[in-house]
Wavefront OBJ file of the C-alpha trace (Angstrom):
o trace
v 0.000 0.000 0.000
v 1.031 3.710 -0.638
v 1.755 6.336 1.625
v -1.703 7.835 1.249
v -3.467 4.989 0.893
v -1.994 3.601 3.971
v -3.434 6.812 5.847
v -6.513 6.324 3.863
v -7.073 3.242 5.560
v -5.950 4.521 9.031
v -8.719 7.737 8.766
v -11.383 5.483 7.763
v -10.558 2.738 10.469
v -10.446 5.619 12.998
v -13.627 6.988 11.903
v -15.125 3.601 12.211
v -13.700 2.490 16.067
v -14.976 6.222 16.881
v -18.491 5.312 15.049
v -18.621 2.055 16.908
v -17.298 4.060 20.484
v -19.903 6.159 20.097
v -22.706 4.172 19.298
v -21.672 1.565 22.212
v -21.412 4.589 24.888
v -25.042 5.652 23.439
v -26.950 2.152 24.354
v -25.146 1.943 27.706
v -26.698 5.266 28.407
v -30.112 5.365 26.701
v -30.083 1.734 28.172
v -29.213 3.016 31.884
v -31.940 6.263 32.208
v -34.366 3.863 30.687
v -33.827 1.543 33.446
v -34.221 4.116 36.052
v -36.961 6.043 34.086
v -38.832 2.683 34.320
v -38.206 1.557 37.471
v -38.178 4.990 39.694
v -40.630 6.933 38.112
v -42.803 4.408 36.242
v -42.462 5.884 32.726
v -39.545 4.193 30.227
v -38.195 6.627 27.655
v -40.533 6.575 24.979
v -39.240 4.892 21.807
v -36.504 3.653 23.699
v -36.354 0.420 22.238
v -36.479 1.424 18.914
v -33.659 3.733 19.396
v -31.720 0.533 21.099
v -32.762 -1.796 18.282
v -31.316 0.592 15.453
v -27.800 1.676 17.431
v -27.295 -2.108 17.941
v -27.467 -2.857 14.085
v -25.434 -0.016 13.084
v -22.829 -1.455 16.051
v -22.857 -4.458 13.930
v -22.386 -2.976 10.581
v -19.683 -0.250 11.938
v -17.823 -3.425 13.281
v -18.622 -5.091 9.747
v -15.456 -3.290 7.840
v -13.272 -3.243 10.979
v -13.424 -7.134 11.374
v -12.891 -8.291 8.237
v -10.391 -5.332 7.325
v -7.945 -7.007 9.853
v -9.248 -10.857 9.261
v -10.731 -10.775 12.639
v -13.672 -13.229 11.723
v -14.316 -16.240 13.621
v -12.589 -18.836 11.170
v -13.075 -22.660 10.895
v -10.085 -24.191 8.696
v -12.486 -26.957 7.073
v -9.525 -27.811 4.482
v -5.726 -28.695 5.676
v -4.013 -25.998 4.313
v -0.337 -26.882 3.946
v 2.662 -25.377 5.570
v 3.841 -23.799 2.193
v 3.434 -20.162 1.987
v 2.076 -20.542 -2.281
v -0.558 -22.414 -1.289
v -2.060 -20.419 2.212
v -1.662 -17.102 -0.040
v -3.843 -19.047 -2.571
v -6.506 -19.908 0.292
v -6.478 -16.267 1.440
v -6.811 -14.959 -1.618
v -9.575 -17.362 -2.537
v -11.373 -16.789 0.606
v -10.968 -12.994 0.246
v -12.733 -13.068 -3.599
v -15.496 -15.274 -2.143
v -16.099 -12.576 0.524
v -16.132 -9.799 -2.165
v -18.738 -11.113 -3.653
v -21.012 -12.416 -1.063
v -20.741 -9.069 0.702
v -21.110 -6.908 -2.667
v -24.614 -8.810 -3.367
v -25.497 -7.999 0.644
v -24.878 -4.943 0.155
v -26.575 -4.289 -3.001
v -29.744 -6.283 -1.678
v -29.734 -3.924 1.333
v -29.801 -0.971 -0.638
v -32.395 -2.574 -2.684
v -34.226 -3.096 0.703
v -33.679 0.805 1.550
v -35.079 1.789 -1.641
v -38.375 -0.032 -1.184
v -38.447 1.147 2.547
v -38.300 4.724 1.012
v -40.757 4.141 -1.599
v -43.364 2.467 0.746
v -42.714 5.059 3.800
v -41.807 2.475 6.175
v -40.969 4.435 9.522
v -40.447 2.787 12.862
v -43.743 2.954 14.709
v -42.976 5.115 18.011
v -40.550 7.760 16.461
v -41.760 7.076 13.444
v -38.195 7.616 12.249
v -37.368 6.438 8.400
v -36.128 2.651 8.024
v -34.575 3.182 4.800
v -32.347 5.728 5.842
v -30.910 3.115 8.563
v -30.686 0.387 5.955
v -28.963 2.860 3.802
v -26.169 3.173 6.189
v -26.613 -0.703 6.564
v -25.403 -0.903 2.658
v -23.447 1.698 2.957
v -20.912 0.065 5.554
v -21.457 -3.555 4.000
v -19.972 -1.496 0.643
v -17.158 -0.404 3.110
v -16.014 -3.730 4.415
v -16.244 -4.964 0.552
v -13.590 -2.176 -0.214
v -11.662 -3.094 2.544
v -11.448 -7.023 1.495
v -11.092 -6.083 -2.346
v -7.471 -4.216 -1.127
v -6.607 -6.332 0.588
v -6.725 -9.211 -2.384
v -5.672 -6.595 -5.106
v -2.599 -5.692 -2.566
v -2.087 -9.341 -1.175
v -0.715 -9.936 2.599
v 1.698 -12.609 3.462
v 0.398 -15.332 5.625
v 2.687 -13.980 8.404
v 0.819 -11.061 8.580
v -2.743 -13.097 8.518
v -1.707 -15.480 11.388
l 1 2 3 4 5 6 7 8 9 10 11 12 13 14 15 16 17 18 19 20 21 22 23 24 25 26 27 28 29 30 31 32 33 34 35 36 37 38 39 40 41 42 43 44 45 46 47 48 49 50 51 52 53 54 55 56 57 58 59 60 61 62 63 64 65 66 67 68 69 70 71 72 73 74 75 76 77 78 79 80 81 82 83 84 85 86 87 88 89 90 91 92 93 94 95 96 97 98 99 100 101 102 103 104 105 106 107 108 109 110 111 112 113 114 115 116 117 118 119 120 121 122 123 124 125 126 127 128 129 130 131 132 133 134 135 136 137 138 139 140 141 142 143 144 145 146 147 148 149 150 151 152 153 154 155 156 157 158 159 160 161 162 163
């Protein structure tokens, strides 16, 4: 990787751990004065859920690009790889193209999905905030952890690196 692309990578991880950060700090609060909204005064914090249900998906899909950008996935070696280094840069590599795809058609299905959630006006049903725009960002960060696994097999990493 280049100089710039290098700190390319490094603003957008940033951004991401901060995104994630933020959002976890967010449902330990919301989660907290709902709790003692609910249980000291009788009255939870209306649309609370929702707001939990939607900052817990976008904690998955911020976590989506960081994961796989550093080959953090929970693995199961199915196939004896051997020792040589030809072969396991082969696997990667092979493994890394299958994940390009899968997660380039999940992420163009979601934004299908976001479309027709714009088109029909589907809106949660206390806040009545939009869905679409949610699954947007859904897409969006799929797209990001698609980038992130595409340079990674157009730039290659040694197995040392990977292990």
């Amino acid at each position: 990787m280049t100089p710039p692309q290098a700190a390319l990578s490094r603003g957008i991880s940033a951004l991401l751990d901060l995104m994630a950060a933020a959002l976890m700090f967010s449902l330990m609060a919301l989660t907290c004065v709902d709790v003692i909204c609910r249980y000291f005064f009788g009255t939870p914090i209306r649309g609370g859920l929702e707001l939990i249900e939607i900052m817990m998906v976008l904690l998955v899909f911020a976590g989506l690009p960081l994961v796989t950008a550093r080959r953090e996935h929970v693995t199961v070696d199915m196939v004896p790889v051997s020792a040589q280094r030809w072969l396991r840069r082969l696997h990667l590599a092979a493994v890394d193209a299958i994940g390009v795809i899968c997660l380039s058609v999940a992420s163009w299905q979601l934004w299908v999905r976001g479309d027709r959630a714009i088109a029909l006006g589907d809106v949660t049903s206390q806040l009545r905030l939009p869905i679409g725009a949610v699954i947007y960002l859904m897409s969006a960060l799929t797209a990001v952890a698609v980038l992130a696994l595409a340079t990674r097999l157009v730039v290659g990493q040694s197995p040392a690196k990977d292990q």
